[in-house]
C-alpha positions in Angstrom: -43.9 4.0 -70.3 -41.6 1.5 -71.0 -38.8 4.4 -72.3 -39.6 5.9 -68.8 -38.6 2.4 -67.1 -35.4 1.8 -69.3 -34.1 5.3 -68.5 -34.8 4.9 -64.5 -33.6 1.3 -64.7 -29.9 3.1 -66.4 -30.4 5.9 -63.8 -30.0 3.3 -60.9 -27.4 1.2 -62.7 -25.1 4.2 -62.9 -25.8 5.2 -59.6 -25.2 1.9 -57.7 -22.1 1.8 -60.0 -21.5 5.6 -58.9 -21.6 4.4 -55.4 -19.8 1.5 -55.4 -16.3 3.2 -56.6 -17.2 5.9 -54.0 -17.0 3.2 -51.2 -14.1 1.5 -52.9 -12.2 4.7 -52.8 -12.4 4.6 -49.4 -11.0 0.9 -49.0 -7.7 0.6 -47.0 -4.8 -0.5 -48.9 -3.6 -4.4 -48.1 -1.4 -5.0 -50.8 1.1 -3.5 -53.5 3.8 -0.8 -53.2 3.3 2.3 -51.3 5.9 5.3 -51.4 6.7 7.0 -48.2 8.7 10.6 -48.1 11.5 10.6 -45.0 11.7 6.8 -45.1 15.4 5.6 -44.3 15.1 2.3 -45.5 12.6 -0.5 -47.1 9.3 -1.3 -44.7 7.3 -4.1 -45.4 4.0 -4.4 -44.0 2.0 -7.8 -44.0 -1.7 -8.0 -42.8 -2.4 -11.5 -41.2 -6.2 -13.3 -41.0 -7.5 -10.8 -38.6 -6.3 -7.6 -40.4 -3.4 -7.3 -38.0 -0.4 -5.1 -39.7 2.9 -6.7 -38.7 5.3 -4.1 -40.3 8.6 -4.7 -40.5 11.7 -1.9 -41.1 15.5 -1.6 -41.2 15.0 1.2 -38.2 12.4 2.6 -35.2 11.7 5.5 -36.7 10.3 4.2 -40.2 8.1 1.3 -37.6 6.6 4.2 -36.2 5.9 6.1 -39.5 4.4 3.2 -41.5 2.4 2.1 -38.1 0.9 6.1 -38.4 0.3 5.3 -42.0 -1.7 2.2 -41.7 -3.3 3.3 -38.4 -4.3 6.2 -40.4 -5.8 4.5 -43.3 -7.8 2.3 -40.8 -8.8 4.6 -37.7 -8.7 8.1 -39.3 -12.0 8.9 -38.7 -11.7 7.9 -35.3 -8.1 10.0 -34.7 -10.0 13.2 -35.4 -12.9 12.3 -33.3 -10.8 11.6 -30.2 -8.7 15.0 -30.3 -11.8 17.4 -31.4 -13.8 15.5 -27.8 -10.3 16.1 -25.9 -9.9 19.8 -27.5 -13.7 20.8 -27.0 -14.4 21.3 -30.6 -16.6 18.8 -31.9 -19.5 21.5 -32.0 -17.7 22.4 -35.1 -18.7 18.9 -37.0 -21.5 17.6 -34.4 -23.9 21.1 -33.9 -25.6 22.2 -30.6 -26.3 19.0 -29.6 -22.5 18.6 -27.5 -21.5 22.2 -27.2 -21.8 21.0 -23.4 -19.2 18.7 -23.7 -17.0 21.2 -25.5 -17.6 24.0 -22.9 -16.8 21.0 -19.9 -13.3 19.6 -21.8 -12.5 23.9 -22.8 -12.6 24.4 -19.1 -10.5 21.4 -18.4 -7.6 23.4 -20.1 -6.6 20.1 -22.0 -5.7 22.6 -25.4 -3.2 24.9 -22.8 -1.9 22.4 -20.9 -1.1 19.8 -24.2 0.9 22.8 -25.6 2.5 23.5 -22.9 3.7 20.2 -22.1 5.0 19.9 -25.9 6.8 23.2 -25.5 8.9 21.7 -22.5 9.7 18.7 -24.6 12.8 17.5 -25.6 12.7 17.9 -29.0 15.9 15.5 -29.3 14.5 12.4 -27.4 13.7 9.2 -28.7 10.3 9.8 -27.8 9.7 12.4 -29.7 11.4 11.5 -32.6 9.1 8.6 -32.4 6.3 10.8 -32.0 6.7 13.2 -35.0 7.8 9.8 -36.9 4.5 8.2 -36.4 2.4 11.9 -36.8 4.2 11.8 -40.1 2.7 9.2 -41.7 -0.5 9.8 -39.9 -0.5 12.9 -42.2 1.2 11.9 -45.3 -1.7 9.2 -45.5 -4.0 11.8 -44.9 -2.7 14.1 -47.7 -2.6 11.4 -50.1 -6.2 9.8 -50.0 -9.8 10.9 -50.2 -11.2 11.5 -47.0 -13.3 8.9 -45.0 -17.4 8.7 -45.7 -17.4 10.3 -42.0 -15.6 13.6 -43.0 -17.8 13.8 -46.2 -21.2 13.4 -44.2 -20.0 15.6 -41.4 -18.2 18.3 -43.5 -15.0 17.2 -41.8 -11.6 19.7 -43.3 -8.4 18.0 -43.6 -6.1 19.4 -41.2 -2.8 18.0 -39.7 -2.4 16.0 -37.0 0.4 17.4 -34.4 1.9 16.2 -31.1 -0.7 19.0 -29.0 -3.8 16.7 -30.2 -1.4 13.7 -29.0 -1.0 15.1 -25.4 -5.0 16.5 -25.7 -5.8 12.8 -26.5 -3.8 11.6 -23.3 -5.5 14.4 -21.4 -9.0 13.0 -22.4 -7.9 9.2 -21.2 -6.6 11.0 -17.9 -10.3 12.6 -17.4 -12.0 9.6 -18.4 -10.1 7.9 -15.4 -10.9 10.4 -13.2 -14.0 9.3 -11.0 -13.8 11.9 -8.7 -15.7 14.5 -11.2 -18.9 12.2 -10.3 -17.7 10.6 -6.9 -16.7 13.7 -4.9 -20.1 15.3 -4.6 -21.2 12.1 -3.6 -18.6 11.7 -0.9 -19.2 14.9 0.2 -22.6 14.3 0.8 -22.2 11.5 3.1 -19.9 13.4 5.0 -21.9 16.0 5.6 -25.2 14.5 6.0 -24.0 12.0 8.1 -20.4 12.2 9.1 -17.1 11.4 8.0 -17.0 8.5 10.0 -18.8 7.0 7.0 -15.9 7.4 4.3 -13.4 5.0 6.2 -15.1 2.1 4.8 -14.4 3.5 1.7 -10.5 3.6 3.0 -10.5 7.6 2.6 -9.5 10.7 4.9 -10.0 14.1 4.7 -8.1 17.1 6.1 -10.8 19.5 7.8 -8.7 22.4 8.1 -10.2 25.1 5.5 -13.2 23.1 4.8 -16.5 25.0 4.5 -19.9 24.9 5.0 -21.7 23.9 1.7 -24.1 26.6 0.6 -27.4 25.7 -1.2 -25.7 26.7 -4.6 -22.4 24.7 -3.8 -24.4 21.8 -3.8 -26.4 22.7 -7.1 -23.0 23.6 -8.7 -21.3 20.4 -7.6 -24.8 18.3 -9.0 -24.5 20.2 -11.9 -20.9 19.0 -12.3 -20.9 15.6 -11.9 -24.2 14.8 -14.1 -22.2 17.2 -17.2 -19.3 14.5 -16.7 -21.1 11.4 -17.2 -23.1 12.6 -19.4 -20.5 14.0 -21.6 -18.9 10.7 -21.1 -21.9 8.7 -21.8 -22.8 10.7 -25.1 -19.6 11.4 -26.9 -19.9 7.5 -28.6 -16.2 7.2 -27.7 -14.4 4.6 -25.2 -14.1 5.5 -21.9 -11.3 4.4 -20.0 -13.0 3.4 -16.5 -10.5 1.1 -14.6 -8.7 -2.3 -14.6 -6.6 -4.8 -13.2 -4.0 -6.8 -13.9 -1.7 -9.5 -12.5 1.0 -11.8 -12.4 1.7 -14.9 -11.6 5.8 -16.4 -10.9 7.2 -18.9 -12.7 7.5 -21.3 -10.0 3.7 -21.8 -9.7 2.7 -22.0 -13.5 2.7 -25.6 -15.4 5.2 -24.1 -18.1 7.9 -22.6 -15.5 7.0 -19.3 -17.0 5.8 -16.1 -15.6 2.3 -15.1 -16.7 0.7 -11.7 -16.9 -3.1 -11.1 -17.2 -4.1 -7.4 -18.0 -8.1 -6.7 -17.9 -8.4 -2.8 -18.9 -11.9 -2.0 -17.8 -12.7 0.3 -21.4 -16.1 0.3 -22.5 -16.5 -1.7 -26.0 -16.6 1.1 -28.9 -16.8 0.3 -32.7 -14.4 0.8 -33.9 -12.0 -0.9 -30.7 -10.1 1.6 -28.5 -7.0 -0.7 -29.5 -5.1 -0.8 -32.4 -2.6 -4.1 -32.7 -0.1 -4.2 -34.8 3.8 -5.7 -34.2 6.6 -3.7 -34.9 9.6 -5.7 -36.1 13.0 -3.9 -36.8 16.8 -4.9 -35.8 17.4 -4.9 -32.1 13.4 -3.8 -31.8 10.7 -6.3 -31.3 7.1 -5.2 -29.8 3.7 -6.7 -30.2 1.1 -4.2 -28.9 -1.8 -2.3 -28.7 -2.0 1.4 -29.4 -4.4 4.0 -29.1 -5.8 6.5 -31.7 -3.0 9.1 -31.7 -0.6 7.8 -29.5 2.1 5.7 -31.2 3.2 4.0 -27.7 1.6 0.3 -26.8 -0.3 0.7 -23.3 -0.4 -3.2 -23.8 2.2 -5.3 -25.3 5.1 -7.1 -25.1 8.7 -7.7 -26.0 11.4 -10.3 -26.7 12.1 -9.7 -23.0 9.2 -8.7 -20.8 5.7 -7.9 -21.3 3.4 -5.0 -19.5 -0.3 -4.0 -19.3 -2.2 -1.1 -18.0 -4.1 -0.8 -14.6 -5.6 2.5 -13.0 -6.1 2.4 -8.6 -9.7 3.9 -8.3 -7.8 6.4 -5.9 -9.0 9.7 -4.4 -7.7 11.0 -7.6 -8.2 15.2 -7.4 -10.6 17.7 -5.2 -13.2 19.6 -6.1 -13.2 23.1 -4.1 -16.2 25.2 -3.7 -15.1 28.9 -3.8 -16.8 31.4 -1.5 -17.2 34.0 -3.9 -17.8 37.8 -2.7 -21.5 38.8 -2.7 -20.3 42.3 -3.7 -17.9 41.8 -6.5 -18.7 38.1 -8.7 -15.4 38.3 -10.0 -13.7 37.9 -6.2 -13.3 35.0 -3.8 -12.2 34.8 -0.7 -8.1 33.7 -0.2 -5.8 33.7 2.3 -8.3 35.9 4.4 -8.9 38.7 1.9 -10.8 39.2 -1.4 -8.6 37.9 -4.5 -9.5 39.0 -8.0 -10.1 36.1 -10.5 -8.9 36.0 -13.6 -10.8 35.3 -16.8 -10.7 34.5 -20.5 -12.7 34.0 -23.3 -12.6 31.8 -25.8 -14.9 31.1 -29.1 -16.2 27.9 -29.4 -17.4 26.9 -33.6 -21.0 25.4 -33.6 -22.3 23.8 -36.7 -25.1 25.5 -38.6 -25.0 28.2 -36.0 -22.8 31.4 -34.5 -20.1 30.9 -32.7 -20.2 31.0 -29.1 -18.1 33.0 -26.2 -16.8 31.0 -23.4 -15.5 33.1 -20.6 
């Protein structure tokens, strides 16, 4: 009995000891010497008392490489959850469970659109080139280190990180700040039920020419669409990006002298934060920021010379159109006074532990 004890007793020293350089493998790295390939000169990266990089460099385009780097080695996890939710593919890691959410975002088009829009880039714009910089080291971290606990519980692959799931990501944050996916039915409703009268106080007009009679189904449909987008919303354990405000006040009625800016981004609080601050220091460069996962920009910040925030008008941001669709042919609707053929496409969505499945 007591042989029995002694082994167990090794068995759980070895494992806790097992465990414990599997979590420290995972550890960021805050100090020494890391090499970078494509670097054009030195970069030094200091973390202050709050974890805060403040990375310094001889030019912008190693800032925005390191800042992928260290972004990377904090937020990696968090980078691939964001695009696979904007690119309808976290079925693939997740299961069953949000193949809804991929089917709503895989409708949305964000994946077509994102390449697309990188397609018609210029490809020899500082923007870019800041771009592919900070994707760069993003991926070189990536490539260098074990993966994070997330991608070994999930059964997450390694895959690179390119300027599509950038634009996807902005695509998602553009959806999020659409209300209209759960406000228009609503609206609707009150003008039809009880006039349209009823949207001034809501500072809103509406063009009736071409506007039909809601059907039965139209209604169900249009239910159907705004409970999918909050609840996609509401489930995907990421920020959403809801509204804000911000302001600023003159100089000339401020105790200082100076102009002050407030900027109050309504985002729901997420662990880890939607932001990522971090200074980037470099000669004739100077910005104090916060990023988001995959975008390299600041939405927040400032310089040696102004500073900005972000704010998003609760307008009447996009219409939803109910299609009268021929009861003799599904795949027509009506258009310009005739029957138009629609045009379809399928796509195959991954599911965990299951068969893929088609989206038309």
């Amino acid at each position: 009995m007591k042989r029995v004890l002694q082994v167990l007793a090794v068995l759980v020293v070895v494992l806790a000891l097992g465990a414990g350089v599997y979590v420290y493998s995972k550890q960021p790295t805050r100090q020494g010497t890391v090499t970078l390939a494509n670097l054009q000169g030195s970069v030094t990266v200091h973390y202050d008392d709050r974890g805060v990089p403040h990375i310094r460099a001889e030019n912008e385009s190693d800032l925005y490489r390191a800042l992928g780097y260290v972004q990377a080695q904090d937020r990696l996890f968090q980078m691939e959850i964001m695009r696979r939710l904007a690119r309808g593919e976290l079925a693939e890691v997740l299961g069953p469970k949000v193949l809804a959410t991929d089917k709503l975002f895989r409708s949305l088009r964000i994946r077509e659109r994102a390449a697309t829009y990188v397609a018609q880039l210029d490809h020899e714009s500082p923007h870019w080139k800041a771009l592919q910089a900070y994707l760069d080291g993003i991926n070189q971290y990536q490539d260098s280190h074990a993966s994070p606990m997330e991608f070994d519980v999930l059964g997450i692959p390694k895959r690179p990180f390119t300027a599509e799931d950038s634009i996807s990501v902005a695509g998602y944050m553009a959806y999020s700040f659409a209300a209209a996916f759960r406000t228009e039915p609503l609206l609707t409703y009150v003008r039809d039920q009880l006039g349209s009268d009823y949207l001034k106080v809501f500072d809103l007009d509406w063009q009736p020419k071409g506007a039909l009679n809601l059907a039965a189904s139209d209604w169900q449909s249009l239910g159907a669409l705004a409970a999918l987008s909050e609840q996609a919303l509401a489930d995907n354990g990421l920020p959403q990006f809801e509204g804000s405000n911000a302001w600023a006040i003159s100089g000339s009625r401020t105790q200082s002298g100076k102009p002050l800016l407030a900027g109050d981004p309504h985002i729901r609080f997420s662990v880890p934060s939607v932001w990522y601050e971090a200074q980037l220091s470099a000669p004739g460069f100077e910005l104090y920021g916060y990023h988001n996962a995959l975008v390299p920009m600041a939405f927040l910040g400032h310089n040696l010379d102004f500073g900005w925030s972000l704010t998003m008008f609760q307008n009447d941001d996009l219409d939803l159109i109910a299609e009268k669709v021929n009861p003799a042919n599904p795949n027509q609707v009506w258009y310009h006074d005739q029957w138009a053929d629609m045009s379809s496409t399928e796509q195959q969505i991954k599911v965990k532990g299951q068969a893929p499945v088609t989206l038309t």
